[in-house]
C-alpha positions, 0 to 999 in steps of 0.5 A: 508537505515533506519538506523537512525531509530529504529526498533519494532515488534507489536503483533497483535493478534499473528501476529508479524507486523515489524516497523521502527520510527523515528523522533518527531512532528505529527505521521505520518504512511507510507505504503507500496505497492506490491510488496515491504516493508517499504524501498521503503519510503527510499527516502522520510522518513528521510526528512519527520521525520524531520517534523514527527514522521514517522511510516514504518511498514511492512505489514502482509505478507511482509518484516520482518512481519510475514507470517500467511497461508491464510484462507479459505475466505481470510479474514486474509489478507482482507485490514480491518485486515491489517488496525487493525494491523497498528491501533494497532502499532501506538495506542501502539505507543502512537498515537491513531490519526495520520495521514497516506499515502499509495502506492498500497496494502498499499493504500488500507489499508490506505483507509479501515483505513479511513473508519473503524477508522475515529477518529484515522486517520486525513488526508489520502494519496492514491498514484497510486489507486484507490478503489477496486470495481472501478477497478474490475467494470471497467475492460476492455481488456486494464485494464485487460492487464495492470493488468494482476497480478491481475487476476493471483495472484487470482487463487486457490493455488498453482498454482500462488505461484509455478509458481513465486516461480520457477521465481523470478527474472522473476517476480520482474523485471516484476513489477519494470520495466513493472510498473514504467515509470522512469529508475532507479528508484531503487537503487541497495540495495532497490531491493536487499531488495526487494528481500530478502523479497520477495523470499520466499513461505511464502511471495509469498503465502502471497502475492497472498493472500492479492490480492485474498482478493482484489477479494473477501471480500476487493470488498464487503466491497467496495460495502458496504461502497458505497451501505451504502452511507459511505464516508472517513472524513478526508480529501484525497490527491490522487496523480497518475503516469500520464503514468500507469493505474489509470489516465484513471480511472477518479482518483479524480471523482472516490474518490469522490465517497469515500470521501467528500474532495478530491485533488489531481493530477499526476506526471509525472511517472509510477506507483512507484511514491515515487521512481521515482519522491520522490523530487515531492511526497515529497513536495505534501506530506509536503504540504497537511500533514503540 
């Protein structure tokens, strides 16, 4: 699925960080969510590096990056160490400035990028998010239901990390079908991909990680940036599946507490928007990116 383009590693303070670029014009990065890798662009990448030149890195802990074991405060797999370790891949690119859109986890690296990095990133995409302190600050008994995973995933090790190890399969076609709204989204070869990547103990604890540092240093950060009056500069396209659970948080509202130019809207789909809808991701990307 992304044979076109070239693969790298980037090596980031001793975690290798897997990549794949290609294309010419403005850098573009591309991030990916839960619980996926840098295929679930494939359906976009190729027609976004006839424009860009397209960056689709793994993130620290999925797909062919490497899998450090969790700290004791989490902070390893906090959205802040995972957005350095993209800065760094796209700064040893050559491309100390680029633009960047996420999905899911990876949204909230991308975010965390904006704030952190201002001067690197230009324009910011968040797909089917919202913050982080905004989820955990308005959860209810339907948030909670539909977020189940990520009450689960918090729990003390291993409690999380056996019980999906011993059910896999259960597990995945639980995220994909529970969370996407469009019948066969994914392809055959991205879920086989998905799973490969994803079925191993290194990747499940790693995985269950990034969501423990979601409840713990990515929610103080939030309250940081927000009790420090911090907005995201560049300006932000937020896009939503209108039948998952982050149209009823208010997206654009709630983003513009986060930053100061705020557009966006939903598509008619689940969660997985670049798969369930990639015909309308793509042209709202292009739009805003060009």
């Amino acid at each position: 699925m992304f044979d076109d383009f070239t693969r790298g590693t980037f090596d980031s303070d001793g975690v290798d960080i897997a990549y794949w670029t290609a294309g010419s014009g403005p850098p573009l990065l591309l991030i990916h969510g839960y619980p996926q890798t840098h295929v679930m662009w494939h359906k976009l990448a190729p027609a976004l590096a006839e424009r860009f030149t397209v960056v689709a890195p793994d993130l620290r802990g999925y797909g062919d990056s490497a899998k450090p074991a969790g700290d004791k405060d989490h902070a390893n797999y906090s959205k802040r160490t995972m957005a350095n370790d993209l800065v760094g891949v796209m700064a040893s690119l050559g491309h100390e400035s680029f633009a960047v859109a996420g999905h899911d986890r990876g949204a909230r690296v991308a975010y965390r990028m904006a704030l952190d990095h201002p001067a690197a990133v230009e324009r910011v995409a968040v797909l089917d998010i919202v913050p982080t302190k905004k989820v955990y600050d308005a959860t209810d008994r339907a948030l909670a239901t539909g977020y189940f995973h990520w009450f689960f995933l918090i729990q003390r090790q291993p409690i999380p990390e056996n019980l999906i190890g011993g059910a896999v399969d259960t597990w995945l076609d639980m995220a994909f079908g529970n969370w996407a709204g469009v019948k066969d989204a994914f392809t055959p070869e991205a879920r086989a991909e998905y799973r490969r990547a994803f079925a191993t103990p290194e990747a499940i604890h790693a995985t269950c990680e990034c969501y423990r540092a979601g409840a713990t240093v990515d929610y103080a950060n939030d309250a940081a940036t927000i009790a420090a009056g911090g907005k995201i500069a560049a300006p932000l396209l937020a896009l939503w599946g209108e039948h998952g659970r982050v149209a009823a948080l208010d997206p654009l509202a709630t983003w513009r507490d986060y930053a100061a130019d705020v557009r966006g809207h939903s598509l008619d789909c689940g969660h997985f928007l670049p798969e369930e809808r990639p015909e309308e991701t793509l042209a709202a990307l292009l739009d805003f990116f060009a």
